[in-house]
N, C-alpha and C positions, 0 to 999 in steps of 0.2 A: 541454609547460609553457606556460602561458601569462600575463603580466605582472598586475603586482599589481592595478594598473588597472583593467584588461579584467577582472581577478575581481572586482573590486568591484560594477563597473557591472553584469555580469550576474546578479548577485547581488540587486543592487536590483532588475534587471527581476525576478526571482524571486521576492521579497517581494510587487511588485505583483501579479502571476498568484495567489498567492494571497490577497492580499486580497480582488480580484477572484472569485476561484471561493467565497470566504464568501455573496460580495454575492450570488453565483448560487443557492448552494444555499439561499439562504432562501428561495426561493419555489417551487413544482413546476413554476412555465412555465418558469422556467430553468434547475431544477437540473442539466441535460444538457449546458448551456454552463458549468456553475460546474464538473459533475465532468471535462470535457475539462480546463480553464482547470488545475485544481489537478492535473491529469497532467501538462501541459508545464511546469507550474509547478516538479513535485518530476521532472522527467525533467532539465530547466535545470540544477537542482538540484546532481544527480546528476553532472549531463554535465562541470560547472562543476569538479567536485570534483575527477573522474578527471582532468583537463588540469591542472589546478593543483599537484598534489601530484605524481603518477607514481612517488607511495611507498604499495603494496597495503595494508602493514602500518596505515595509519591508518583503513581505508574497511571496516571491518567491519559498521555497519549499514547496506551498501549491499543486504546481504539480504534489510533487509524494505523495502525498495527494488522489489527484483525480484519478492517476494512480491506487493504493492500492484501494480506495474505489470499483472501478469499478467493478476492476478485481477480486474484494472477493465477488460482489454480483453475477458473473458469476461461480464462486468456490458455492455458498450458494446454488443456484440453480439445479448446476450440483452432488452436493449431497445431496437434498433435492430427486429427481428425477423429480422435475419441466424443465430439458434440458438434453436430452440424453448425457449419457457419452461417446461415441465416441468422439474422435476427432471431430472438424468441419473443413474444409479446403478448400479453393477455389483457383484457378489458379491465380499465381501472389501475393500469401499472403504475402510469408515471403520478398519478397521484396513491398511491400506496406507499411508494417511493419516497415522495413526499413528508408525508405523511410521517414515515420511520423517521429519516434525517429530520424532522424537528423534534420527533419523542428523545432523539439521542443527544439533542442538543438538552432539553428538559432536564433527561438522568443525568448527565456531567455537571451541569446547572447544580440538580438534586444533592450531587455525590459530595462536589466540593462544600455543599453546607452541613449535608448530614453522614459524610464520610461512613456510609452504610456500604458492609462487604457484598452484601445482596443487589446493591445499587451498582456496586463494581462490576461483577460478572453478567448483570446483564446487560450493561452497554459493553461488554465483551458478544453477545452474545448475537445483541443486535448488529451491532457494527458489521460481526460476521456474514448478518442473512445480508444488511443492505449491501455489501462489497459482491454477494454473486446475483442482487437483483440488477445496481446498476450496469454489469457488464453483459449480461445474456442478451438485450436488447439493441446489443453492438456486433454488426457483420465482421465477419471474417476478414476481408478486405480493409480494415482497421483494426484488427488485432495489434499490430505492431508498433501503430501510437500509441494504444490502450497499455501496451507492458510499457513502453517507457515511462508513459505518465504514473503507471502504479509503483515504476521502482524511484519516480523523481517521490509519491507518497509517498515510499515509505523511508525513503531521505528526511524528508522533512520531522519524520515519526520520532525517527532516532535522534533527531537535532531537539526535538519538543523535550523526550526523554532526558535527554544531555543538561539541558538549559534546568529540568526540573532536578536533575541529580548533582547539578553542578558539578558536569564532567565535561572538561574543555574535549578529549578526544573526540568523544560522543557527538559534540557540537559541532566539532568541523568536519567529520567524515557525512553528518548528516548534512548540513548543510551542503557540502561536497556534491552529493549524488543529489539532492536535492535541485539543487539549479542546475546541474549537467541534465538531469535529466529532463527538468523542464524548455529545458535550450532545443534538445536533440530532438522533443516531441515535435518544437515549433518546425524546426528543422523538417523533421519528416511529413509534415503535412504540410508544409510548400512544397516538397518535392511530389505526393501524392495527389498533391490540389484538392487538401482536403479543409475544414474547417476545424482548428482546434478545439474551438470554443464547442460545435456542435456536437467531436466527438468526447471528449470530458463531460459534455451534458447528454450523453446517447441513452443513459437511462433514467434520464430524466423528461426523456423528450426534444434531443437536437435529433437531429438526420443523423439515419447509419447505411452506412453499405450492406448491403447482403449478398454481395460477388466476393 
């Protein structure tokens, strides 16, 4: 646990990171500094939450938490050139895929009736594998809608978080980066002529680039 203070103050650092990472992602020289910026931003977040509370039962949308973290460090890598940008794909993906996103729907389902800690951590856990199944099967040539739509996730994370902790800051900084970030996607994919809809579903099965 840590004092009302200390959450506050790190809270507002949390605000500014992502204001910060808006400022970044308007432009393509920096978008790589805005999507770091909005990872420490909602990790701060995050981290802020668990030390404050030390009560599981409030932190349910810290799932799409771990989904967002996963699947940006899978984005970080694949344009850093530490993971080939191809596509990756294996027989039976997008129904595995599948398959997870409805067990994760099941354990949240589960948790909120049987507020089991065991229940808690492994839709933590799950969350994490499906956040770097959906993105691997997403080309390189779409990375750059892939991060913004994972930093519009995990806007919305931190608004889910807000609404449950009943913290107005929380609520409108999430919301903030939330729908900025979903604008900016639509944005960049009329400029790339790409399909939003396809690349949001690229591991589930929409069309990806692999240029």
């Amino acid at each position: 646990m840590i004092s009302v203070n200390i959450t506050a103050s790190l809270y507002l650092v949390t605000g500014i990171l992502f204001i910060m990472a808006l400022r970044g992602l308007s432009s393509p020289e920096t978008s790589r500094t805005g999507n770091f910026l909005g990872i420490l931003g909602m990790g701060l977040a995050v981290i802020v939450t668990l030390l404050s509370l030390g009560d599981i039962n409030q932190i349910k949308e810290v799932a799409i938490g771990a989904i967002t973290f996963s699947g940006s460090c899978i984005a970080f890598l694949k344009l850093q050139g530490l993971m080939s940008g191809n596509p990756i794909t294996f027989k039976g993906q997008h129904l595995i895929n599948l398959f997870i996103g409805l067990l994760i729907i099941f354990l949240i389902f589960s948790f909120t009736k049987l507020q089991s800690e065991n229940l808690f951590w492994a839709i933590i856990i799950i969350s994490t594998l499906i956040g770097f199944l959906i993105i691997i099967p997403i080309g390189g040539a779409d990375m750059p809608v892939v991060v913004s739509m994972l930093n519009s996730y995990s806007g919305w994370a931190a608004a889910g978080i807000g609404f449950t902790l009943e913290n107005i800051a929380l609520i409108i900084t999430g919301a903030l980066v939330g729908s900025s970030g979903a604008i900016l996607s639509y944005i960049m994919c009329k400029g790339m002529n790409r399909s939003l809809f396809n690349v949001i579903l690229g591991g589930f099965g929409g069309d990806t680039s692999a240029s």
